[in-house]
C-alpha positions as CSV (number, residue, x, y, z in Angstrom):
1,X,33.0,13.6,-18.1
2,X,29.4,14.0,-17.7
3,X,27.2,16.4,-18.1
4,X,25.3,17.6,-15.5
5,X,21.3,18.0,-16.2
6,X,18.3,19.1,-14.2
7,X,16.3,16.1,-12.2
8,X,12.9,15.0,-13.3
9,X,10.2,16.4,-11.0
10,X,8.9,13.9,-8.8
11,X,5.9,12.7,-7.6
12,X,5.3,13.5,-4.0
13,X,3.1,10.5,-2.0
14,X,3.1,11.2,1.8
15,X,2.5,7.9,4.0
16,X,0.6,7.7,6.9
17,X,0.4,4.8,9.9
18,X,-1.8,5.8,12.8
19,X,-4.3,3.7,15.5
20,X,-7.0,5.7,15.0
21,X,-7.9,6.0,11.5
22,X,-9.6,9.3,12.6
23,X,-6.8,11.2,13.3
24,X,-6.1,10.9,9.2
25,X,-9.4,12.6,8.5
26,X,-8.6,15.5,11.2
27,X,-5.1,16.1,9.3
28,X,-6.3,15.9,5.7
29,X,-6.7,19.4,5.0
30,X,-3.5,20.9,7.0
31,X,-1.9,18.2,5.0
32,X,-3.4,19.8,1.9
33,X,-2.8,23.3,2.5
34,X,1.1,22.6,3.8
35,X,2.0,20.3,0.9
36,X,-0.6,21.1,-2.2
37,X,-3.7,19.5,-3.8
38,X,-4.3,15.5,-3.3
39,X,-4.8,13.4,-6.5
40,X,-5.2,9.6,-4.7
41,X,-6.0,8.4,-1.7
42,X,-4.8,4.5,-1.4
43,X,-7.2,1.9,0.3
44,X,-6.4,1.7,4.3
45,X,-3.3,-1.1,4.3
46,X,-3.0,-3.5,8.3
47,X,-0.1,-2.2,9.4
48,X,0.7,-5.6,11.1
49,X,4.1,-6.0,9.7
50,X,6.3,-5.1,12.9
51,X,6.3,-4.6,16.6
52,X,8.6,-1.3,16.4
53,X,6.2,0.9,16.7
54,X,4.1,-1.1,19.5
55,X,4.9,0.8,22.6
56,X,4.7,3.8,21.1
57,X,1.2,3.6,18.7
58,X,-0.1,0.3,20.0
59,X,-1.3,-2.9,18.2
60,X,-3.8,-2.8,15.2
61,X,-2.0,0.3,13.2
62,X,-3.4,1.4,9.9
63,X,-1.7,3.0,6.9
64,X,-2.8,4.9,4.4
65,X,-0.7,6.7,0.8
66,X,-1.7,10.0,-0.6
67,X,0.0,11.2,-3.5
68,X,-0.5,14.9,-4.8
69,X,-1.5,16.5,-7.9
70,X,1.8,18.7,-9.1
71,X,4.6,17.2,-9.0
72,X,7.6,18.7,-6.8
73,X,11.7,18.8,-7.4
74,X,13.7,16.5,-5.2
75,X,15.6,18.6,-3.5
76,X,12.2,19.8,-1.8
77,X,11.9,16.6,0.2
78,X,14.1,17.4,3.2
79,X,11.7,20.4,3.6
80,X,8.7,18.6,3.2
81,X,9.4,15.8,5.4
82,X,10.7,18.4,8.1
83,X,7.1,20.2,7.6
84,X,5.7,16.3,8.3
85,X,7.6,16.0,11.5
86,X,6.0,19.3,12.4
87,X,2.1,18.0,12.0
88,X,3.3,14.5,13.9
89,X,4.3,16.9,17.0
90,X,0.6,18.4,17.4
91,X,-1.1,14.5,17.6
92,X,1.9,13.3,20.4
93,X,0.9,12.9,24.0
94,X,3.2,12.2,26.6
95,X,6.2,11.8,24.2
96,X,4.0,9.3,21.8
97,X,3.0,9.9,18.3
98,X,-0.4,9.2,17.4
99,X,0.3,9.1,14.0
100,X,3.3,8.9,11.8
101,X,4.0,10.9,8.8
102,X,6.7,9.6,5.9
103,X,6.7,11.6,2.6
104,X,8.6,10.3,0.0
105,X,8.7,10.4,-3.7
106,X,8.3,8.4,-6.8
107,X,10.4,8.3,-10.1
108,X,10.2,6.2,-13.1
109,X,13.2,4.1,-11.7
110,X,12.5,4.6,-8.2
111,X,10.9,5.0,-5.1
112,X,12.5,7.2,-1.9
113,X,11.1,8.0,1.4
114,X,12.4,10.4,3.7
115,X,13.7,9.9,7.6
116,X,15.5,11.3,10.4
117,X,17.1,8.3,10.2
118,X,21.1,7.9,9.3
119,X,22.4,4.0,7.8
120,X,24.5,2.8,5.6
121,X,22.3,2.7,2.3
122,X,20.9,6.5,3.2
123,X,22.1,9.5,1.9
124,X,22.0,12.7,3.6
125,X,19.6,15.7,1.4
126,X,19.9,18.5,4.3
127,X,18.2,19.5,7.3
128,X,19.0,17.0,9.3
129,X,16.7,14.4,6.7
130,X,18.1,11.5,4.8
131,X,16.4,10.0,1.5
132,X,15.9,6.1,2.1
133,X,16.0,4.0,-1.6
134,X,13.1,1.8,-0.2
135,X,11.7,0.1,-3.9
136,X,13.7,0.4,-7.3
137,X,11.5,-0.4,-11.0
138,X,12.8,-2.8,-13.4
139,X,11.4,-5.3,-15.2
140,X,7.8,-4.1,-15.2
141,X,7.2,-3.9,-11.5
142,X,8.7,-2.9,-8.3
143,X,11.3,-4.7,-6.4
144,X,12.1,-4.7,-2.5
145,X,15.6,-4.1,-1.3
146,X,17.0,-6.1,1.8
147,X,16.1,-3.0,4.0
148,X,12.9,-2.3,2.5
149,X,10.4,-1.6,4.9
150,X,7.8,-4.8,5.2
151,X,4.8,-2.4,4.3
152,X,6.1,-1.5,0.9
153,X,7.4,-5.1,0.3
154,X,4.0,-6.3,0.5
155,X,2.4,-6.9,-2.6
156,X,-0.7,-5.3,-1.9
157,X,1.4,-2.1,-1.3
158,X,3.4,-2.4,-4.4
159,X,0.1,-2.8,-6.9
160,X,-1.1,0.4,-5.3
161,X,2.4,2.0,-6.1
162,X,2.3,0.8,-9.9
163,X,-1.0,2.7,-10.5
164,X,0.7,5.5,-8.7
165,X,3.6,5.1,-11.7
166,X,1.6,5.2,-14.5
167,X,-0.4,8.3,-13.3
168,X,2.8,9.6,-12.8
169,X,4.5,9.1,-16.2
170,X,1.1,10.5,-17.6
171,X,1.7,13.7,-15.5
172,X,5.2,13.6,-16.7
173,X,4.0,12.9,-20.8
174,X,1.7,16.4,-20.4
């Protein structure tokens, strides 16, 4: 039988793909005073990867991590990325999103992000949010899935996310 135990706390990065790379600096602070103080902003990413989002954000998207200071428990996430959904629906006009808004978390093992989104390898957390497993850790470095998202495949991506762990298991060690 085993024992059930509390879940580590988490370390809370919030994602961020947008046109206009303005828009970013316009949200910072709501972002801030929704979701707590930031601890890392990651270098602006192409977001040339897909043609999803095309029609809806146009060509030439940008994205950008930030990852917070405290960290946060899981079950928090479905909120969080509900409160996300929230900031994208002030920046849409005519039914388009400027902007798109993924939180997700970070574990020693692991890397989640949060969506609207049912499919098979996503598990429902609650309010209507499911947690996506987009990179697992082994082996001294992150690995993609065959769903991950090509943004956080890329290995550009994935150096930024390694920094990200090892601040993390510091926060964890104090």
């Amino acid at each position: 039988m085993s024992t059930p135990k509390k879940p580590l706390p988490a370390k809370l990065l919030v994602g961020f793909f947008m046109q206009e790379k303005e828009i970013f600096h316009e949200i910072f602070s709501m972002i801030e005073e929704k979701l707590g103080k930031v601890d890392i902003i990651s270098p602006w990413f192409n977001f040339d990867y897909t043609d999803y989002y095309k029609k809806e954000m146009g060509n030439n998207l940008f994205r950008r991590i930030i990852v917070f200071k405290n960290l946060i428990d899981q079950e928090n996430l479905a909120k969080i990325k509900n409160i996300t959904n929230l900031i994208e629906k002030l920046y849409e006009h005519d039914g388009k999103r400027k902007i798109n808004i993924d939180p997700g978390y970070m574990l020693p093992s692991r890397f989640i992000l949060a969506t609207g989104k049912d499919y098979s390898h996503r598990i429902y957390i609650g309010e209507n949010i499911y947690a996506d497993l987009t990179l697992i850790f082994k082996n001294g470095d992150f690995h993609t899935l065959e769903w991950t998202y090509p943004d956080y495949a890329a290995r550009d991506m994935r150096d930024f996310l390694l920094k990200v762990r090892g601040k993390y298991l510091s926060d964890l060690a104090e």
